[in-house]
Structure formats: C-alpha cells, structure tokens
C-alpha positions in Angstrom: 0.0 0.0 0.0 1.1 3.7 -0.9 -0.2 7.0 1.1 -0.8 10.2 -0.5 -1.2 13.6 2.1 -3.9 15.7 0.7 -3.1 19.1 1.8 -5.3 22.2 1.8 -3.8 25.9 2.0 -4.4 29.4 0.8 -2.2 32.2 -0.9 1.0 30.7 -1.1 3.7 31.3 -3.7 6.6 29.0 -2.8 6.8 25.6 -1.0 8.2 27.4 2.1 5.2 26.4 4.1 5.4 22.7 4.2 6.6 21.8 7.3 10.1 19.4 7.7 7.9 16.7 9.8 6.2 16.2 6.5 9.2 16.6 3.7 10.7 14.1 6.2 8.3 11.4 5.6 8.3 12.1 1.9 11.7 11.6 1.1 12.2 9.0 3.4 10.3 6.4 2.4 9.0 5.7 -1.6 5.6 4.3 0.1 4.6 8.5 0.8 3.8 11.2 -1.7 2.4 15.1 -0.6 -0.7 16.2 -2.8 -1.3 20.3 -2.3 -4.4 22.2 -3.2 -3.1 25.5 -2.5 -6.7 28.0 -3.6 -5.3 31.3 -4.6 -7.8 34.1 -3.8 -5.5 37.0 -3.6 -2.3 36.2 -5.9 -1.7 34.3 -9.1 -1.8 30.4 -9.8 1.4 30.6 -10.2 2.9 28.2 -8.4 2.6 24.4 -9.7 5.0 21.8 -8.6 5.4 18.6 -9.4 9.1 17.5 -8.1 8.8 13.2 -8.0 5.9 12.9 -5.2 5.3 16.1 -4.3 3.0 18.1 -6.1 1.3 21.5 -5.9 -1.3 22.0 -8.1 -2.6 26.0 -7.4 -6.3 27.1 -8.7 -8.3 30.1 -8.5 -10.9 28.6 -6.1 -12.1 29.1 -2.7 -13.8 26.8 -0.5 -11.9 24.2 2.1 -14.7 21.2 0.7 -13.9 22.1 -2.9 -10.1 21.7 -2.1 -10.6 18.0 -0.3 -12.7 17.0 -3.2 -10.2 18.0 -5.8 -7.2 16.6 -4.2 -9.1 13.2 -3.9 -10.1 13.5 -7.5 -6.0 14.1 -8.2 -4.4 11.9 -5.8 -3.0 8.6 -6.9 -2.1 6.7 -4.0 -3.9 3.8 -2.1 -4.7 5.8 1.3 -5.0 9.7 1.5 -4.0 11.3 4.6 -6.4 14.7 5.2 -4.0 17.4 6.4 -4.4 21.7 6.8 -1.2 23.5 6.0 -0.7 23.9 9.9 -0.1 20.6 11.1 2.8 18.3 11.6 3.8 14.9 11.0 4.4 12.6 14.2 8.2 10.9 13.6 6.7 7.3 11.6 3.1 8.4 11.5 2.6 7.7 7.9 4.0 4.4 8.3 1.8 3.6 11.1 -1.0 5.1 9.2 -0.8 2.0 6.6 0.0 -0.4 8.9 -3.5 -0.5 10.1 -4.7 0.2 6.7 -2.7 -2.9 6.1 -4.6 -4.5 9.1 -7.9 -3.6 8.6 -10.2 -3.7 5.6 -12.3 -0.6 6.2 -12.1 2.3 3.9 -11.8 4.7 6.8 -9.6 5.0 9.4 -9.6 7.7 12.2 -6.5 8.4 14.5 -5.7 10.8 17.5 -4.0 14.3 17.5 -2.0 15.9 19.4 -1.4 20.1 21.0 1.2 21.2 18.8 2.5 23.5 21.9 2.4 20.5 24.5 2.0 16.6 24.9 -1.7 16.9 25.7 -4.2 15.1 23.0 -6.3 17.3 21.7 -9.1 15.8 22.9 -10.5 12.8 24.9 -9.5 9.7 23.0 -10.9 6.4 24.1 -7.7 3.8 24.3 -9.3 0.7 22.3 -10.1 0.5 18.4 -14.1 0.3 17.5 -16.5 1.0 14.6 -17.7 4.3 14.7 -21.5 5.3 13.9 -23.7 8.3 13.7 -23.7 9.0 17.3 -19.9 8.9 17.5 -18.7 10.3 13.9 -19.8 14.2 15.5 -16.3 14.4 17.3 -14.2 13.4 14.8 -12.1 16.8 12.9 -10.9 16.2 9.3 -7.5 15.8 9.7 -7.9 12.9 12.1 -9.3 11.0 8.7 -7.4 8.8 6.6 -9.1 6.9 4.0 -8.7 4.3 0.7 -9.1 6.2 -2.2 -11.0 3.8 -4.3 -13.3 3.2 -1.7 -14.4 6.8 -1.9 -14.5 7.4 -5.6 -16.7 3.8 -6.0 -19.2 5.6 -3.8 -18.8 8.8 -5.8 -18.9 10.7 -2.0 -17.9 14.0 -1.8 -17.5 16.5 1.0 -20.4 18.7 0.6 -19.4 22.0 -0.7 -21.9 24.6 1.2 -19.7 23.3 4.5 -16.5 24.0 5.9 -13.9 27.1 5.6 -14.7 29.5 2.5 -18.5 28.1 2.2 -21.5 29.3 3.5 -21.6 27.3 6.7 -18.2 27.2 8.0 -17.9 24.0 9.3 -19.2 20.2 9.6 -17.9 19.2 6.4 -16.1 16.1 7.6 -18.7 14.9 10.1 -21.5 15.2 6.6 -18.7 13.6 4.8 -18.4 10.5 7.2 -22.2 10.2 7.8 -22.3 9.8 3.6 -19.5 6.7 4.1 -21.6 5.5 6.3 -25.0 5.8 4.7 -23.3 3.9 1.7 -22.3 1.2 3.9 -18.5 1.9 4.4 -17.0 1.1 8.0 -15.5 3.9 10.0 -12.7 2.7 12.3 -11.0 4.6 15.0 -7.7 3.4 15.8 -5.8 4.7 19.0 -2.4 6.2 17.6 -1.1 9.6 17.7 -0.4 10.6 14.4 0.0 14.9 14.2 0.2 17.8 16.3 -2.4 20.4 15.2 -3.1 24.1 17.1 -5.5 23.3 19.8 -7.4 26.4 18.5 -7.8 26.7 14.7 -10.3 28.5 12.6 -13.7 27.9 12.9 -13.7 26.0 15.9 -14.6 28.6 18.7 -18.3 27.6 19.7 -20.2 30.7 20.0 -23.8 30.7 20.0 -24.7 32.3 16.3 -23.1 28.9 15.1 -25.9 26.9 16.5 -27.7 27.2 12.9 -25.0 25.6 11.3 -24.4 22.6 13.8 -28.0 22.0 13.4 -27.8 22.4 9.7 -24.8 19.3 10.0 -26.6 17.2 12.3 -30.3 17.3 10.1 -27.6 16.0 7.3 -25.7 13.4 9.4 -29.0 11.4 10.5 -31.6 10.0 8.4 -33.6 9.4 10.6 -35.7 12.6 11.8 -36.0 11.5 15.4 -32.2 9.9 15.6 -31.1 13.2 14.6 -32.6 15.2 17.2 -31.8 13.1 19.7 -28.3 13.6 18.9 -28.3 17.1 18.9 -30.1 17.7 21.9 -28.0 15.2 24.2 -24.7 16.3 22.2 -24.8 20.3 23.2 -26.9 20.1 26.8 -23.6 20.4 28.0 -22.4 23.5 26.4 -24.7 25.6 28.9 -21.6 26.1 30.6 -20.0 27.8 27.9 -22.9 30.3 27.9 -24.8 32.6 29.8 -28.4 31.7 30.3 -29.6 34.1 27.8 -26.3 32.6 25.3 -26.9 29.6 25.3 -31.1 30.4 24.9 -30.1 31.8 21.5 -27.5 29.4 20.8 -30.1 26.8 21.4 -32.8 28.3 19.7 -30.0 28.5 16.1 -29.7 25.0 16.7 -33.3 24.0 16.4 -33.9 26.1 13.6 -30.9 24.7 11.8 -32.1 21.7 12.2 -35.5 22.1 11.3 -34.2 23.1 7.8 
C-alpha cells in the first residue's frame, strides 16, 4: 500500500510552508507522496510543482470542501492522509497510518492528534479500536481522517461544498462527509495512535452561540432518521450551557433547532 497527504492551503507562492515533519516522511520512504491544493484568492496560480511525489497544483478557487474534493479527484495513492497547512507529521506516522490500513479492511480509518504547543491530545481519545456510527462520527475533525481512495471514488462521496472554511456554513464538512460513508455502507474505524500535532485552536472551531444554525444544519444531514437526529443534537450540546450565559446559550439553542428544522 502507498499513502498520498492531501493538503489544503491558501495564498502561497513558494513551498516554504510545508513543514520538515512532512518533507521528512516524503523523502524517506518511496511508500509517501504530498498532494497540495493551494486556492489562490488574492495572488496568481502561479505556483505548480510537481518535483517526484510532491506536487502542488494552485487554482483560482475558494472553499476548504472544494479543495478535499479535488485533491481526492487528483491523488493517486492507495490511502489519503487529510491534512491543513498547519499541522505536523508525528516521527513514523505515515508508516503507522498504513500499517493499520494494512490491518484492517475498512475504507476509513480515524487516528488521534495531538497540541502542537504540548503533549496533551487534543481531545478525549478512548484507548481501544471500535466502529464508529452516527452518534460517534460528531467528534471526529478532518485531519484525524485517513481513507482508501478507491473506496471513496466507488461511492462517488464528496465533501459537501456549502460546508467548511470558504462556504457558507463554516464548518461540519467532515462529520456530513463520514455520515455519507456510512450511509453507503463503508466502516469507520478509529484506531488509538497519535499521528499529528495540530493548534488546539484553529479556525472555525470557537463555539459561539450564532453557530448553533449551522451545527444544526450538520446534524439534520448526518441522520436519516428525523427523530435519531434530534436526539443527537439535543443530548450532544446540553452540555455546552456552561460555555454560555443563560440568555447565550437560549439563542444558541434556539440556532440550533432552527438549523435543524431546515
């Protein structure tokens, strides 16, 4: 098996930005190849590379979905690797990353990530492998998702394009995109291995309550099943009151429902 890293990133105009941890991994082993989708917004598509397997294919496009899609579209390895332009590589990861490809047959595969300012995970992993489902797939952040390539394209599924970073609704798109693999009957597998360090803060991830609409907007498009859905949504932010003040999290609530409701 072969593992291609789909990176997604914004204005650039040399390959300055790629960070070592991941040139490492590329020139060391002739298994790993780097895929970039840098969207230029504000400069020319100027820069295109394509030095043995690493390539950097620049467009006049905007939209973080629209970038995943086309760098699955271009890639040409067995397993992709979703990565933004601010992560690193953990020393092996890629290797490790098709080990349990190698393992297990399911075309997804989720790891764990890591503060890129500390040794802390970046969230609460549980320390045993299991299937994910719909109830489970809501925590998972896109660049914790590796995935076989043909798997995906047999399916024809897509992240949606109205989601994520440069779209109308900022974010979601990998939780839509995993409910999809799902609802065509492809296994989700979360395997407990570090694999990248990642800014515990990054775009779009501050909860605040004008984003309830869009969470609800996700969640009526992860489920199916009208009742499944809200049941998620309510037990999943009941929580969050803590983030708010009363009259906060009211609103943020009140987004959420409507979101949901379409």
């Amino acid at each position: 098996m072969t593992l291609e890293i789909l990176m997604a990133t914004l204005n650039r105009s040399d390959i300055g930005f790629i960070d070592p941890s991941i040139i490492d991994q590329v020139k060391g082993s002739k298994r790993i190849s780097l895929l970039v989708i840098n969207q230029c917004t504000d400069i020319p598509a100027d820069l295109q590379v394509e030095n043995g397997r690493i390539r950097i294919c620049s467009v006049l496009q905007t939209g973080l979905s629209n970038s995943r899609n086309m760098a699955l579209k271009l890639a040409k390895e067995d397993v992709c690797l979703f990565m933004d332009d601010d992560c690193r590589l953990l020393p092996n990861s890629c290797e490790t990353i098709l080990k349990y490809h190698e393992k297990h047959s399911e075309a997804i595969l989720t790891f764990q990530l890591k503060d890129i300012h500390s040794d802390r995970k970046l969230k609460s992993y549980l320390p045993f492998t299991f299937l994910n489902n719909k109830f489970t797939i809501g925590r998972i952040s896109s660049c914790e998702i590796s995935c076989k390539r043909k798997k995906i394209l047999e399916k024809n599924i897509q992240f949606n394009t109205l989601f994520g970073l440069g779209a109308i609704y900022k974010r979601g798109e990998e939780n839509i995109f995993l409910a999809d693999c799902l609802n065509n009957k492809l296994k989700v597998r979360y395997i407990p291995a570090l694999i990248a360090s990642t800014p515990t803060v990054t775009t779009g991830s501050k909860l605040i309550a004008d984003t309830g609409y869009t969470i609800g907007r996700v969640v009526r498009l992860m489920f199916k099943n009208y009742l499944s859905g809200l049941m998620y949504l309510t037990a999943s932010n009941l929580l969050k009151f803590r983030n708010f003040s009363t009259r906060e999290f009211y609103y943020y609530f009140k987004n959420l429902v409507r979101g949901y409701a379409g």
